[in-house]
N, C-alpha and C positions, 0 to 999 in steps of 0.2 A: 209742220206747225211752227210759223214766226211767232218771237216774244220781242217786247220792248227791248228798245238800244238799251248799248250802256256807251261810257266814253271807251271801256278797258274791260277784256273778256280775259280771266288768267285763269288756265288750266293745272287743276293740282292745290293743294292748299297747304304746303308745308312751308319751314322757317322765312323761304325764299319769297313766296308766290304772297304771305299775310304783310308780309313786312314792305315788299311793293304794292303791294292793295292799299295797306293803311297811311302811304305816305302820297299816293296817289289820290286817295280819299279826303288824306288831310287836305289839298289845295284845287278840292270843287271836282275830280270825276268823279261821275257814276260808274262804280265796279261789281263786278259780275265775278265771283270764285264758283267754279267749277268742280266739286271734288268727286271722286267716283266710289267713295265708299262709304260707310253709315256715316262714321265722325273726319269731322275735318283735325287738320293739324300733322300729316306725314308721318314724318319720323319724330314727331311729339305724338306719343301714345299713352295719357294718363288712366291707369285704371284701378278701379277701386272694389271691385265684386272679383277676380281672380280668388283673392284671399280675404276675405270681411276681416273691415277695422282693418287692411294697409293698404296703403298709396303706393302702387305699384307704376314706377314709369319699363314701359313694357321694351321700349327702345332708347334714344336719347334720353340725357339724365341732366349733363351740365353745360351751365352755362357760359363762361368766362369770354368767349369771343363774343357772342353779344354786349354781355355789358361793357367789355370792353370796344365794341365798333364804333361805326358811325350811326346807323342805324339806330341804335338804342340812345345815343346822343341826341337824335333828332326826337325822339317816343318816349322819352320817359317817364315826361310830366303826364302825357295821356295813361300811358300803362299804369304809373300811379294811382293814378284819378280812377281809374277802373280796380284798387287795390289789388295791385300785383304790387309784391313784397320779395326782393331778393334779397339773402341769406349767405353771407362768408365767412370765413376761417381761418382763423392765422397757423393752421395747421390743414394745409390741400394737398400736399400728396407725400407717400413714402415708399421707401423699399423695405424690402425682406428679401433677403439674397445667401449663397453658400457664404460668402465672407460677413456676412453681418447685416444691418440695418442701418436706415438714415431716413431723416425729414427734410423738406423743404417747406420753408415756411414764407410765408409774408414780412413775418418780422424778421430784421437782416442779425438779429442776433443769436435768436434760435438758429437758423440756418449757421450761422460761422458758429455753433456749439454742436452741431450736430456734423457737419464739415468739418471740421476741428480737428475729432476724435478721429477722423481717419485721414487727416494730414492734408487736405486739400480747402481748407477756411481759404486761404490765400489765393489759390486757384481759381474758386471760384468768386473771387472778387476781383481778379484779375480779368477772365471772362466778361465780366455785366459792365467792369469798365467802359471795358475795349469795344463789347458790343452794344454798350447802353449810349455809346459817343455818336453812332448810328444808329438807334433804335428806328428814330424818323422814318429815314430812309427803309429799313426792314418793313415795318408796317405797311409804310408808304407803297413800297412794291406790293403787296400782300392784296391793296387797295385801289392799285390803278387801274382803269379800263385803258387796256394796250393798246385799244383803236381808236383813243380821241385822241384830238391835240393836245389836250390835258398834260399826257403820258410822257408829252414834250417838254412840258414844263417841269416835270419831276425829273427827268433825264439831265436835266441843264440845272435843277437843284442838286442834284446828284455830283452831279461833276462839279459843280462849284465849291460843295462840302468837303470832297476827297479831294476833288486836282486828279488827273489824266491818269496816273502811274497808280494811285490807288483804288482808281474805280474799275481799271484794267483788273487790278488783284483781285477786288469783293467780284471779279465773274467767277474768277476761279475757285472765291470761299463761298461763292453761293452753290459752287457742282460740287462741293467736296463731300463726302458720304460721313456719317457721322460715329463710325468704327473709329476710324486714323485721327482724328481730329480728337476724341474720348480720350485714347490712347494717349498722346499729344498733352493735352491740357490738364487731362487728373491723373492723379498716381496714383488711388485708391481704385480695385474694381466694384466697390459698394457705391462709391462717386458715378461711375459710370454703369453702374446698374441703374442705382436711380435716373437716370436721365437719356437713357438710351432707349428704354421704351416708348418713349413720350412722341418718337418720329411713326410707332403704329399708329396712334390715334388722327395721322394723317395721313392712313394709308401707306407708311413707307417702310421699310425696314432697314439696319445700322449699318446695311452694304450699299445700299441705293444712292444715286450720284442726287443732293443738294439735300439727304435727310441731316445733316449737324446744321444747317442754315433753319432749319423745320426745328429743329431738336433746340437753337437755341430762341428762336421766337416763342415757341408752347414755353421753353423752360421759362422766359424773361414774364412772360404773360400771368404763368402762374402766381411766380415769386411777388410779381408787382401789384397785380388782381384779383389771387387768387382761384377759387373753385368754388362762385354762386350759383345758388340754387333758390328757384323762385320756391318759397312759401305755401303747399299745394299741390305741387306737382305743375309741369308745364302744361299744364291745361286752365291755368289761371292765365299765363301768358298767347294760348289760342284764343282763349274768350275774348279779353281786352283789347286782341287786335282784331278779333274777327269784330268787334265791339263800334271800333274806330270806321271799319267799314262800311256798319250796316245804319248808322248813326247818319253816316252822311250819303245815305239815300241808296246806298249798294247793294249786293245781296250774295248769301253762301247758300249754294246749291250743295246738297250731300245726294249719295246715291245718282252722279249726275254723272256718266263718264262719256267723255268726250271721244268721239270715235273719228270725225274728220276736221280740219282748219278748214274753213272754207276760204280760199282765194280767187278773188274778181280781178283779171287783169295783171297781175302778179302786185297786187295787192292782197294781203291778208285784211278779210274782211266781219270773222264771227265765227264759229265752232256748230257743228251741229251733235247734238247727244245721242246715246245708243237709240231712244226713244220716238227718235225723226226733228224732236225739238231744235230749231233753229234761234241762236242767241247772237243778234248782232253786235258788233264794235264798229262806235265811231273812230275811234283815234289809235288803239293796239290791242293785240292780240300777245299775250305771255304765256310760255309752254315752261310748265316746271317739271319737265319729263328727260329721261335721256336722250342720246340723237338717234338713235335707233328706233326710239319711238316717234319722234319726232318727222324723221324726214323716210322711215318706211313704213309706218303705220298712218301718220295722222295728213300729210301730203300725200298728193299723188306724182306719178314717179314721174309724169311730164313739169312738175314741178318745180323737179330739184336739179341743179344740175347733174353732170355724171360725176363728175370727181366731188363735189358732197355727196353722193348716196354712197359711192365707194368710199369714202374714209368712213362714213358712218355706219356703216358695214364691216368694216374694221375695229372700230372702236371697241377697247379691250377693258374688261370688268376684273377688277380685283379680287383679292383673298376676302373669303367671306367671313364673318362672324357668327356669333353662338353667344346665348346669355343664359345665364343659371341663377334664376332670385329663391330667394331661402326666405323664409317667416320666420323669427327666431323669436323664444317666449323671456330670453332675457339680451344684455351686450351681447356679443362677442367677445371670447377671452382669447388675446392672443400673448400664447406663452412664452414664447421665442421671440413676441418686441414686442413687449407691456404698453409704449408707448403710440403704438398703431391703435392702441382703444376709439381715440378721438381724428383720428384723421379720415379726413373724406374720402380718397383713393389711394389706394396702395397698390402699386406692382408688385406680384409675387415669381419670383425666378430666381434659376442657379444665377448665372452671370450673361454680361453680352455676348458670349460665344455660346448660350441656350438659344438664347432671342434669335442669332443670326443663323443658328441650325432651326430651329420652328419656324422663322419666316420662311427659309430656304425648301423646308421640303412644306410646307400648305405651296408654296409656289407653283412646286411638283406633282401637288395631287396626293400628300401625305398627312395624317394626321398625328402631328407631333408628337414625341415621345415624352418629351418636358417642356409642355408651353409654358409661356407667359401670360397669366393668371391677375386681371385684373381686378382690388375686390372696392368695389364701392360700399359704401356707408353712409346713406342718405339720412338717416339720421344725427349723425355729428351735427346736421344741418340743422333739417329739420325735424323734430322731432314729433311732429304733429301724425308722420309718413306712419306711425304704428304705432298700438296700443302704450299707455305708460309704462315705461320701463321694460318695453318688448324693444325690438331692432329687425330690421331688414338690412341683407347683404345682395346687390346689386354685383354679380358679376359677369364680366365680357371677359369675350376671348377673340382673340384677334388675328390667330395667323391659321385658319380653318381654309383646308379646299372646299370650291365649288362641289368639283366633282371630284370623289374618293376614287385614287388607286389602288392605296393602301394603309397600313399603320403601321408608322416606322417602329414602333414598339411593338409590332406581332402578336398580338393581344384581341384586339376586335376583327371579326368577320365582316368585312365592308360589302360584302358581294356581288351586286352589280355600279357600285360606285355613287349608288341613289344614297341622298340622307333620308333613310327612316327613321321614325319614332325608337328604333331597339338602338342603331346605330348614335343617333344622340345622347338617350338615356344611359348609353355601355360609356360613352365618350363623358356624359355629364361625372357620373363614377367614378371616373380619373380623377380628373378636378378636384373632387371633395377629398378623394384618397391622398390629394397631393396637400391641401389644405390643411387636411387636420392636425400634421404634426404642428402645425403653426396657431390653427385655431381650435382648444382643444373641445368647446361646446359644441362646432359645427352642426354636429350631429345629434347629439343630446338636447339642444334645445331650438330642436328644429318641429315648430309647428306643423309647414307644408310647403313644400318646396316645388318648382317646375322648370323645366330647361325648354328656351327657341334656340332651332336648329336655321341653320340655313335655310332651308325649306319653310320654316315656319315663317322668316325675317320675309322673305321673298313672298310669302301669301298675305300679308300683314300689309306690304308696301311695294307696289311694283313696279317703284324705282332700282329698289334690291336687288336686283338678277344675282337671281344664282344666290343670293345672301350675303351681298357686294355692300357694306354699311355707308360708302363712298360712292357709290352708283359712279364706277368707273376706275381704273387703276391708275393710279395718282401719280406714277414714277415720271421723270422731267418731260418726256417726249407727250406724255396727257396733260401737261402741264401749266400754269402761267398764259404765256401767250400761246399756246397750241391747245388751251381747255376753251369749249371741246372738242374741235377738230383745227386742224392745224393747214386744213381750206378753205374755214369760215372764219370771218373778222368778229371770233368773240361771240357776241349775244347779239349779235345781227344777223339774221337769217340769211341775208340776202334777198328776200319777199319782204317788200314794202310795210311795212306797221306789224311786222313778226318779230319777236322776242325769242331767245329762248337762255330762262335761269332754271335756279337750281343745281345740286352739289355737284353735277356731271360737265357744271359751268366754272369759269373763272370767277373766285379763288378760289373753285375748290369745295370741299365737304366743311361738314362743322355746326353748329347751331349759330352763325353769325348772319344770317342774312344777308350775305355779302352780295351777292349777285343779284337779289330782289332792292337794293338799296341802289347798283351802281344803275341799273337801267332805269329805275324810277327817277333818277334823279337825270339819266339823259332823255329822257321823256321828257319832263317838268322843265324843262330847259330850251327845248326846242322850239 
């Protein structure tokens, strides 16, 4: 069964796939979104019936690479225009650790009062110095598509900022792992507690080669931008871009899952649905799926070459995640740092030798004995997220195997290495057991509560493999110029009018839309 063209057929409808839709939309094509489950939006999952009366973001929560992209530079005035309202803090993240507490703030005052106290103000002003002299260029990497010309002209801005002998050096500060370099620069481990976490939320962990390069862009990012959160939940910001789309003559298919690319001539030509439906493209085809889905499910295998099917058959999925939301009937009281009331995220851990033993055995197939506990507070934000003077706690966990070997704490029965529902729930148990000395209502004024497991993350979204929140393992070799394969040039398929974004893409994971901004805009250009 053929449907009308469109100019742009994009399969998937998350951060990546709305934000090249809507800016593809803005300058006259007809777009066609694809999604294959009830609601669109990915890993924006706003839900409000879990719990009655709270706004539950069930995956993704915050925003700060967006607002701080290009993307959202180019959308703003639209998202506005559609009231989306984003929401910051001059208080976005903190620690709770064996040696003590600390905030990092927006404002550079709080932060040098809060650094202070543990002998590193200095330090870290020394740091945002030295790296804020090249912030440019950081970003600017973060930001380039490695296979235009473009990427040329950043390389020769690059060299002309540093000079030959220091751009030699930032190769070597950008593989450096973010342990030695903590070590190095703070003399407090409270200093490098708080900031050493910050390389999981990009997939990485404080042994992995270029996480303090990771660790000081999320740190610069925060201090400078913050921790926003749209007004609502992200499902104010699905609407207004799905908005932008359908405004200018486009259209979002839900329940629509795409089972083949169709290519005429090794041209990509249009997608056909599980249903026989056939959905033409004039001008491109966009895949916001992994390469695994991509070039052994949705091509066929006379398609592709052999060395992309074989790397993409190689392609290795990360440590997965786990999230525990709690309904609370009043704050949160955190006894052992008063001062974490108001702050949006908190890491909770002994020290960075917890974080690099928990990253190291989820690596292995083990379920940590002392994670690192991250507790969101969507409320500090917005308050709108639960009842007056109720609270919800948003927490992720981040260094979780796929598949269970074991528990390095000899404690739960893993059995055949499946997440089940008992295995989550025994593991969610921890968590809160580890919490409470920290937060003493936890449980007292705990409405209702529920934990996603891996297994859950993965049926939710099946970009997740395995419960991957990164749809692919992020360490330097998936990386930059080798995301996502390191025999494809980038978001070029190599087939004619094929795309392929999304977090399994360059730059990477995140709620920034980076990969649906960089091809829409080499689209719009050609």
């Amino acid at each position: 069964m053929a449907e009308r063209e469109f100019d742009a057929v994009i399969v998937g409808s998350g951060i990546n796939a709305l934000v090249a839709g809507a800016l593809l939309a803005k300058a006259g094509w007809k777009v066609c979104l694809c999604e294959r489950n009830a609601s669109p939006g990915g890993a924006i999952a706003t839900r409000s019936d879990r719990i009655p009366g709270y706004t539950i973001e069930f995956l993704s929560s915050w925003y700060p690479l967006f607002v701080g992209g290009p993307a959202y530079a180019l959308l703003a005035d639209d998202l506005t225009a559609r009231g989306v309202v984003f929401q910051n803090t001059v208080l976005p993240t903190g620690v709770v650790c064996a040696d003590g507490s600390a905030i990092l703030s927006t404002d550079p005052a709080i932060t040098a009062e809060q650094l202070g106290r543990h002998g590193d103000a200095e330090n870290w002003n020394a740091v945002m110095a030295e790296f804020g002299a090249k912030i440019n260029l950081a970003f600017g990497l973060l930001g380039t598509d490695f296979w235009r010309k473009s990427s040329l002209k950043f390389g020769w801005s690059a060299l002309r900022q540093l000079g030959r002998r220091k751009l030699v050096a930032s190769g070597a500060e950008l593989l450096e792992p973010a342990a030695p370099w903590l070590d190095r620069a703070f003399d407090s481990p409270v200093t490098r507690a708080l900031l050493a976490p910050w390389a999981l939320h990009n997939g990485l962990g404080p042994d992995d080669a270029a996480s303090a390069f990771i660790t000081k862009v999320i740190g610069a990012a925060i201090a400078f931008g913050g921790c926003p959160v749209p007004i609502g939940g992200g499902v104010t910001v699905v609407n207004a871009l799905l908005g932008i789309i359908t405004d200018a003559g486009g259209e979002v298919r839900t329940n629509a899952e795409v089972t083949r690319v169709d290519v005429t001539h090794g041209c990509a030509t249009g997608v056909t649905l599980a249903d026989g439906t056939s959905i033409t493209s004039r001008r491109a085809v966009l895949a916001s799926v992994t390469p695994q889905a991509l070039y052994t499910h949705l091509l066929s295998e006379n398609e592709v070459p052999a060395d992309t099917l074989a790397a993409a058959e190689a392609f290795r999925y990360g440590r997965a995640g786990m999230q525990i939301h709690i309904a609370m009937r009043e704050k949160p009281i955190w006894t052992t740092a008063p001062e974490m009331a108001d702050v949006a995220m908190v890491h909770v851990l002994e020290s960075m030798d917890s974080l690099s033993e928990s990253v190291n055995a989820a690596n292995r197939g083990y379920l940590p004995r002392r994670p690192t506990i991250v507790v969101g507070q969507p409320c500090t934000l917005d308050p709108s997220r639960a009842p007056e003077g109720h609270s919800l706690l948003w927490i992720q966990l981040q260094e979780n195997p796929r598949h269970i070997v074991g528990d390095l704490a000899g404690e739960i029965n893993c059995g055949d290495g499946t997440w089940t529902p008992e295995i989550r729930d025994a593991y969610a148990e921890r968590i809160i057991s580890m919490l409470e000395p920290h937060i003493s209502n936890i449980r007292s004024a705990a409405i209702d509560s529920f934990a996603l497991s891996p297994a859950d993350l993965q049926a939710m979204n099946i970009n997740l493999v395995g419960g991957d929140p990164y749809s692919g393992d992020c360490r330097v070799d998936q990386y930059a110029a080798w995301r996502p394969l390191s025999t494809a040039q980038g978001h070029n398929t190599g087939i004619t009018n094929l795309w392929q974004i999304g977090a399994s893409t360059h730059p990477g994971p995140g709620l920034g839309g980076g990969s649906g901004y960089l091809v829409a805009q080499r689209l719009l250009k050609k």
